[in-house]
C-alpha positions as CSV (number, residue, x, y, z in Angstrom):
1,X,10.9,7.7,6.9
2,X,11.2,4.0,6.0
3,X,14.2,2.2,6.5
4,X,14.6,-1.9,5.3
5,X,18.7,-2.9,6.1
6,X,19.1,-6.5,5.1
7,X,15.9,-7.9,5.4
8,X,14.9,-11.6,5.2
9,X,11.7,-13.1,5.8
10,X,9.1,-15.9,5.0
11,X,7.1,-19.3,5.4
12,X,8.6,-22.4,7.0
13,X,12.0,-23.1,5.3
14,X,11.5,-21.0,2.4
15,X,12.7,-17.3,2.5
16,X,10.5,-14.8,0.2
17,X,12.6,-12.4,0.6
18,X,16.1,-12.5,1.0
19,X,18.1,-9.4,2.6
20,X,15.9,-6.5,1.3
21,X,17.4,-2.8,1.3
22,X,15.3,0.1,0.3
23,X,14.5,3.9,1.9
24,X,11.5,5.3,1.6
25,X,11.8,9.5,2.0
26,X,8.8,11.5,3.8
27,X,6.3,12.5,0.8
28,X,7.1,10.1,-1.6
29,X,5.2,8.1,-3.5
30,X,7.5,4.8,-4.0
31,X,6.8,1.7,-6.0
32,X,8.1,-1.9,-5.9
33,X,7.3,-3.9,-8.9
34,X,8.3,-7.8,-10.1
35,X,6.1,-10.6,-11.4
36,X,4.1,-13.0,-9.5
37,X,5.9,-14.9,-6.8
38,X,9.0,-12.1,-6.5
39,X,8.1,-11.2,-2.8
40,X,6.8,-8.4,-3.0
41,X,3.6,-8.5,-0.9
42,X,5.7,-10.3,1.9
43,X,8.1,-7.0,1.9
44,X,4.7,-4.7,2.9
45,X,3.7,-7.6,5.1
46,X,7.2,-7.8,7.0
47,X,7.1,-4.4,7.0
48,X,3.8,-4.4,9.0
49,X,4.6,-7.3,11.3
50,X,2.2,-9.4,10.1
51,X,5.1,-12.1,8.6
52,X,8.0,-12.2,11.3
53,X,11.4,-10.7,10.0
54,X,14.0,-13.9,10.2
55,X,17.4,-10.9,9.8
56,X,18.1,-7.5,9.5
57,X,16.6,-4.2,10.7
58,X,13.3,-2.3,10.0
59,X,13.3,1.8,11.2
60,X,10.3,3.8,10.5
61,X,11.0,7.5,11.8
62,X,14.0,6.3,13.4
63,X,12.9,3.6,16.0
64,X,13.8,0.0,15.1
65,X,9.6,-2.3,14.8
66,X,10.9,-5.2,13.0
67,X,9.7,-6.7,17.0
68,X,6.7,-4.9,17.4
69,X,3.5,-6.1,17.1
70,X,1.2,-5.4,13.9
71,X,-1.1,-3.3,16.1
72,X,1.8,-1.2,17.1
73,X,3.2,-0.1,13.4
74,X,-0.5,0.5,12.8
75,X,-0.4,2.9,15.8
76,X,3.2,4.0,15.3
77,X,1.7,5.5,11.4
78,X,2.1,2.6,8.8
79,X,-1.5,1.2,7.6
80,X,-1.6,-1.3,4.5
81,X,-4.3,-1.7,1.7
82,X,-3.9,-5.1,1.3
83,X,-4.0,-7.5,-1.9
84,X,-7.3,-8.6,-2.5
85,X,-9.0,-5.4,-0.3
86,X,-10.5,-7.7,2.4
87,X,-12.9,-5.1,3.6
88,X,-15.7,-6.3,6.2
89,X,-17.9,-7.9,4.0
90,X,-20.7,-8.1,6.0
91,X,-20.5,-4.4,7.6
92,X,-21.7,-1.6,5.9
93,X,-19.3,1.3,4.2
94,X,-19.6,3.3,6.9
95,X,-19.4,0.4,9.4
96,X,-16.1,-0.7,7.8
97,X,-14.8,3.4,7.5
98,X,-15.3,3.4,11.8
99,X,-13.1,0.2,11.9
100,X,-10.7,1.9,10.4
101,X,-11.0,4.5,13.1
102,X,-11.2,1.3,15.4
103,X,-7.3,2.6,17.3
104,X,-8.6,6.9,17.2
105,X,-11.0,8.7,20.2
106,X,-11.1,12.5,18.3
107,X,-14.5,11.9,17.4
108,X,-14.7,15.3,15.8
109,X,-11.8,14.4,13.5
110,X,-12.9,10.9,12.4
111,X,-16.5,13.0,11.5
112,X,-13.6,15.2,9.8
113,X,-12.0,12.1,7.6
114,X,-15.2,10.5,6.5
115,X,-16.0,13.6,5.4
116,X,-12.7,13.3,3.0
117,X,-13.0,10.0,2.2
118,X,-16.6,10.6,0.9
119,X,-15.3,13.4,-1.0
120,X,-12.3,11.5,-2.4
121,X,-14.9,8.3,-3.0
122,X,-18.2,10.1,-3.6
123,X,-19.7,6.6,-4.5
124,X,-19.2,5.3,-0.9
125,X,-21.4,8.3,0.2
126,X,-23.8,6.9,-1.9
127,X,-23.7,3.7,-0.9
128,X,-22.8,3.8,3.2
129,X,-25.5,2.2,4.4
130,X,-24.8,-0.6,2.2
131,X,-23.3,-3.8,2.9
132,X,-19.3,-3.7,1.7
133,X,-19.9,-7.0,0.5
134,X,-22.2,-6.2,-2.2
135,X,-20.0,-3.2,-3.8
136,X,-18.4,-3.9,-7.5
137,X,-14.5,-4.7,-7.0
138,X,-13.7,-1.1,-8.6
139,X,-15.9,0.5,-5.2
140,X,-14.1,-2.2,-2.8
141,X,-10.6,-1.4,-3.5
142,X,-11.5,2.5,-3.2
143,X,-13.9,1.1,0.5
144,X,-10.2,-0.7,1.4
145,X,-8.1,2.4,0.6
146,X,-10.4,4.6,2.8
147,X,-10.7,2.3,5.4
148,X,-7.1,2.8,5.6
149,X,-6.8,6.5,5.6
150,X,-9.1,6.3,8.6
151,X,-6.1,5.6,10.6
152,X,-4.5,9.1,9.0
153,X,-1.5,7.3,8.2
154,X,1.9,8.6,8.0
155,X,2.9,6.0,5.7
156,X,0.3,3.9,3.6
157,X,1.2,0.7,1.9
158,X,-0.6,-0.6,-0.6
159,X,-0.7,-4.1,-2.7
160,X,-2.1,-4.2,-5.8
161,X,-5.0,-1.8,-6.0
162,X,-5.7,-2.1,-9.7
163,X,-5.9,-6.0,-9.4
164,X,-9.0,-7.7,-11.2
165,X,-10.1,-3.8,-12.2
166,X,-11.4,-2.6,-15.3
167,X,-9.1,0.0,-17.2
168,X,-11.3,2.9,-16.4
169,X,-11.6,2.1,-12.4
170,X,-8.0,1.3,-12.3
171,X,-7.0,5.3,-14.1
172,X,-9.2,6.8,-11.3
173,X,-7.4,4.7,-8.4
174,X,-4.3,5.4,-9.5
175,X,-5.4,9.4,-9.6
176,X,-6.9,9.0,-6.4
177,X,-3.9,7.7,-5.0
178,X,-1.6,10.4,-6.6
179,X,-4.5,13.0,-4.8
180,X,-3.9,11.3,-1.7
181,X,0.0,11.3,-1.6
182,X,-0.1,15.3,-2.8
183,X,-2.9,16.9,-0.5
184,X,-2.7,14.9,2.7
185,X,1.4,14.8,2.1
186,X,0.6,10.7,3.2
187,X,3.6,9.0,1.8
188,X,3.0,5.9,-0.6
189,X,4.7,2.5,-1.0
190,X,3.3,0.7,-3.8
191,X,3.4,-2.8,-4.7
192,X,2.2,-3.4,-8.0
193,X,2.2,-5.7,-11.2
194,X,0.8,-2.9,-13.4
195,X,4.1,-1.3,-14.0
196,X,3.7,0.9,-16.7
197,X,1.2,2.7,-14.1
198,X,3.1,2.3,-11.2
199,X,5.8,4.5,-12.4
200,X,4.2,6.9,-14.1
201,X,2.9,8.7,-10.4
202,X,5.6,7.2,-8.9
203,X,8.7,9.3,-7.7
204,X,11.5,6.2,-7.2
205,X,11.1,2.8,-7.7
206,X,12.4,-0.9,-6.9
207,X,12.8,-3.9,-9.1
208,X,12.1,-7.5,-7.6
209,X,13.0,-10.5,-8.6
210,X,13.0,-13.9,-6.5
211,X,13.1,-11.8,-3.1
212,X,16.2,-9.7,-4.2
213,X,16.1,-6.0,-5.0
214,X,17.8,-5.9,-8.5
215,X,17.7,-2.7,-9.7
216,X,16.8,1.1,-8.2
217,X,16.2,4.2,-9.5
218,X,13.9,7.1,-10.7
219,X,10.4,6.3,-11.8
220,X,11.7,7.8,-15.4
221,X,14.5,6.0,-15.3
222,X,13.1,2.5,-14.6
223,X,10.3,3.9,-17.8
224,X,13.1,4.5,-19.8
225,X,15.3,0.7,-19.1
226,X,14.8,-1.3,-22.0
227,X,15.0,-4.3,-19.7
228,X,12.0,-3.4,-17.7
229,X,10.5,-2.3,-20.8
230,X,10.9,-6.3,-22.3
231,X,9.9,-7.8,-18.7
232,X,7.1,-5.3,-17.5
233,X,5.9,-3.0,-19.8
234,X,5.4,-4.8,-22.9
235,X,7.2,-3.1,-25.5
């Protein structure tokens, strides 16, 4: 589905990432973890055309967008969840749920997918006339993920969804997200810190260190190295 041959990108003279390779399979739920700094959240953001790619070739279902514009890979099926949520603070839930509908015109459908989203998130039913703004972190992050789905991606990215959660928030995200992937077949690539949780829903997963892929393999693989057990998982 996803295709990233020899990617470099990044910010005035200093490439973040530096010639990227990884494949993405329809259905999947992939994850890409590394520490702070590694490059990981400028991969999703190349990826979306958001940070210009400097070398190499991005395909997504076969046609080359490391040119196209950000609104076109949105249109084309990728949407991101990015780091930090940035939903409409100012808008209310539903408000911020139609902007993610902002590029569709089946207005039966989009009735259809808040429909979901509220089932998925039945706290944001609760609260859609509220302002996003005033919504915990915990109900942000799941606001940002269905603000997303809004677009019915083919391919969802998303950057760090269990940042700055509490334990109990970040084991129902993670479940929604493996509920998402399995009933609306939406594939996931996952950027996350959180290792240890990354990889247990994931089904591959990448290793990144100083914008260079170092190491690929099964999620039970990577659970199982003893060197991403010393760097990532603590034990």
């Amino acid at each position: 589905m996803l295709k990233l041959q020899n990617v470099q990108a990044g910010y005035g003279n200093i490439l973040a990432i530096k010639d990227v390779s990884l494949e993405i399979n329809e259905g999947e739920i992939i994850t890409l973890i590394g520490a702070n700094g590694a490059g990981k959240s400028t991969t999703l953001m190349t990826i979306c055309g958001v940070v210009p790619s400097r070398a190499g070739k991005i395909s997504f279902l076969g046609e080359e967008i490391q040119d196209k514009e950000p609104d076109e890979i949105v249109r084309m099926g990728i949407c991101q969840v990015p780091e930090g949520r940035h939903i409409f603070p100012l808008l209310t839930v539903r408000e911020n749920l139609d902007m993610g509908a902002f590029l569709r015109s089946d207005h039966q459908e989009i009735k259809k997918d808040i429909d979901y989203v509220f089932d998925l998130f039945p706290i944001l039913a609760e609260r859609k006339n509220q302002d996003g703004g005033t919504l915990s972190g915990g109900e942000q992050q799941m606001l940002a993920m269905s603000r997303a789905l809004m677009a019915r991606p083919k391919l969802m990215l998303l950057d760090e969804p269990s940042m700055g959660l509490a334990p109990l928030v970040i084991k129902q995200v993670f479940e929604i997200i493996k509920k998402i992937n399995k009933e609306s077949g939406t594939t996931i690539f996952l950027v996350e810190q959180n290792a240890n949780q990354a990889l247990h829903i994931a089904d591959r997963g990448y290793v990144m260190e100083n914008g260079k892929i170092t190491l690929a393999g099964r999620a039970e693989e990577l659970l199982g190295n003893a060197e991403i057990q010393k760097a990532y998982l603590g034990i």
